[in-house]
Structures are given as C-alpha cells and as structure tokens.
C-alpha positions in Angstrom: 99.1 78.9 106.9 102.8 80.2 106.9 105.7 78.5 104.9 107.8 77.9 108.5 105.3 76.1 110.2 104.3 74.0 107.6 108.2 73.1 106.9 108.9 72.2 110.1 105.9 70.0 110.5 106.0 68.2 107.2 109.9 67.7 108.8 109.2 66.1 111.4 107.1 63.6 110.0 108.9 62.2 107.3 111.7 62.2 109.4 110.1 60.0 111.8 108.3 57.5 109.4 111.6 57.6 108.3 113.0 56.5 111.6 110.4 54.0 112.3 111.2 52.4 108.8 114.7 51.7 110.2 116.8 54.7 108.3 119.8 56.0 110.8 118.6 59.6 112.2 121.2 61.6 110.1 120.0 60.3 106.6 116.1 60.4 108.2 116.5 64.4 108.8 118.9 64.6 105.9 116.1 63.2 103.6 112.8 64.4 105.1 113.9 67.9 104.3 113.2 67.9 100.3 109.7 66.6 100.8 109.1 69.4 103.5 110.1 71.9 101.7 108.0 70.7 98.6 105.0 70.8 101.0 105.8 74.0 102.2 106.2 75.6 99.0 103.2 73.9 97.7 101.2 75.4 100.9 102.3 79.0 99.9 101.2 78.5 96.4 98.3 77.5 97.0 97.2 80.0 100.3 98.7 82.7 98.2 99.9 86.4 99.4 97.9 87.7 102.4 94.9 90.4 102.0 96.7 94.0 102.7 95.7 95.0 106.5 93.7 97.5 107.8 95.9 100.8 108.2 96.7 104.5 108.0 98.1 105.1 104.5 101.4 108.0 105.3 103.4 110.5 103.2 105.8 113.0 103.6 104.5 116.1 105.0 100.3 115.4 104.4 98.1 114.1 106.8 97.5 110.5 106.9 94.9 108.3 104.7 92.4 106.1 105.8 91.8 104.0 102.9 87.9 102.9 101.4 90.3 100.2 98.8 94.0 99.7 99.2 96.3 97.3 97.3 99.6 97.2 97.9 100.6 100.0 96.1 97.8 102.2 95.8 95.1 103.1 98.1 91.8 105.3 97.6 90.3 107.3 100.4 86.4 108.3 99.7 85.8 110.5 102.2 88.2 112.9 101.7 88.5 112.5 97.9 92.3 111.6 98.0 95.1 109.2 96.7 97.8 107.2 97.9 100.4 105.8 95.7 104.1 104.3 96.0 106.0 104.5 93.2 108.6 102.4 91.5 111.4 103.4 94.3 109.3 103.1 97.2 108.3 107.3 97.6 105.2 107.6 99.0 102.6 110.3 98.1 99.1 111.3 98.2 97.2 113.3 96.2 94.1 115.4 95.9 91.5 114.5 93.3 91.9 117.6 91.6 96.1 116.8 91.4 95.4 114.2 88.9 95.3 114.9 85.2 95.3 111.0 83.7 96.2 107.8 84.3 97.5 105.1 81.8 97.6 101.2 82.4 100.7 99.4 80.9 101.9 95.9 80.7 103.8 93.6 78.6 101.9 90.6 76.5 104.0 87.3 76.8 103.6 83.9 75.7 105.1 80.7 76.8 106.1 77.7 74.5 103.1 76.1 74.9 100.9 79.0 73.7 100.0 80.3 76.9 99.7 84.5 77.2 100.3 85.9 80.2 100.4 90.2 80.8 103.3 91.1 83.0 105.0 94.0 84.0 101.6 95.5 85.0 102.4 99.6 85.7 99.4 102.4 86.1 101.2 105.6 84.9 99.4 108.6 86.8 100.1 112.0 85.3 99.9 114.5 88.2 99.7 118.3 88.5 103.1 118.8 89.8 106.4 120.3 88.2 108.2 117.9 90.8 106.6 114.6 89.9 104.9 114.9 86.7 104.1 111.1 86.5 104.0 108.5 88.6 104.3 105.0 87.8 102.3 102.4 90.7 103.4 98.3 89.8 101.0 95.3 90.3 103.1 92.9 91.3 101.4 91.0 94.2 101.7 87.7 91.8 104.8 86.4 90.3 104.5 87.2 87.1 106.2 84.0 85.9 103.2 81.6 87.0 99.6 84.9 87.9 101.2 87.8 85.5 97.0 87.8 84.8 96.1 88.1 87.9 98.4 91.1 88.5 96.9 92.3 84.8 93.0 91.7 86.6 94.0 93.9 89.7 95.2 96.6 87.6 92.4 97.0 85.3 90.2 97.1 88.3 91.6 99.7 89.7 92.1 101.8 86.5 88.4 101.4 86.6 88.2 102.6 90.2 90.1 106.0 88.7 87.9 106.3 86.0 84.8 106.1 88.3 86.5 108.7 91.3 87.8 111.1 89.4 85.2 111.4 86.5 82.0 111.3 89.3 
C-alpha cells in the first residue's frame, strides 16, 4: 500500500479519537500527525520497493529490449542474446553477448557496533568490447543500504550468476 494513503488515513483517526477524547481540533491534527507518519513509514518498510514493471528496455541508437529478467539496473533479454545496463550516471546501453569480455562483482564489508556485517555499495563492473566504454559499472541499490545492504549484496550475486550462465552457455 502507498505511504500517502496510509498517512492520511492513520491522520484522520488519531485526530478524531483525539477529538472525541475532548482535545481542541488544532492540537488533535497538530498531534495525530507524528503517529501517522510513524504508521506510514512503518507500512513502507515493511511492503518494501515495488517489483520492476513489465517493459521495453531503450538505448540510444539500438532497437529496443524486451527483457526475460530485469532489475532495476540491468536487464537480460534471452531471445536475442542481449544486455541492458544503466550505469552509475544514468546512460543507458545494450549490448550483444559477444560485446562482453568480463564482469566483476564489488561491494564494501561493514559492520555496526553491535557486530552486525552488512555488504554495501554493491557495483557489477562489466568490461565491454568498446574503445568508448571500456567498463561499465551497474549499482544494486534497490535496499537502503543502511538497514538491507544484504539484500542488495543477494540480488547482485544472483545476477553475476545469471552472466556466468548467459554468456558462458
């Protein structure tokens, strides 16, 4: 469910058990709007970030990819053996099979105070076959890295071992 809707709902009922307990209407909305946004932010925690849709995966100047797996930086087209990927600054391409040379999956090992480790900063570095762009560098960041940097570390490895499969088959 989206954070707006829930807000406004959770709102609108602590301000008006608010109001029936007697409180002036001011102090009621004034009041019932920490607890709402405490539901609402615990409602996006908990629903999380949305699947990526359905779509037609573009780049400049190559025709456009229907995808077999997408996340939301890369996407893998079976069909007709090809790649798309947005780098660090948002360019788009996609790529042959036979344009890629390697890949390499990065990340930073953290640990809080309590002893928890956590792998953030989760990059898969793609060497390509192209003076222009010899690498290019895709981030797994659909989790804050602060509370799911593993779960960002999970997608990554999985589709490192999607690469390994396509392009060594």
């Amino acid at each position: 469910m989206p954070f707006v809707p829930v807000l406004m709902v959770a709102w609108l009922l602590v301000t008006g058990l608010l109001l029936l307990l007697g409180a002036p209407f001011t102090v009621s909305a004034v009041l019932a709007f920490v607890p709402a946004l405490m539901t609402g932010g615990l409602t996006r925690l908990r629903w999380g970030p949305q699947p990526l849709k359905d779509r037609q995966f573009t780049a400049k100047s190559e025709p456009p990819l229907t995808a077999s797996y997408a996340a939301d930086n890369i996407a893998l087209d079976l069909t007709t053996q090809r790649l798309w990927l947005k780098d660090l600054r948002g360019r788009t391409y996609i790529l042959d099979r036979a344009e890629i040379a390697e890949w390499e999956h990065t990340w930073t090992d953290t640990a809080n105070g309590f002893g928890k480790r956590s792998r953030i900063r989760n990059e898969i570095g793609i060497r390509v076959r192209r003076l222009d762009t010899p690498v290019i560098r895709v981030a797994f960041r659909r989790h804050s890295d602060a509370f799911n940097g593993n779960r960002n570390f999970e997608q990554a490895s999985e589709w490192q071992n999607r690469l390994t499969t396509f392009l060594n088959e």
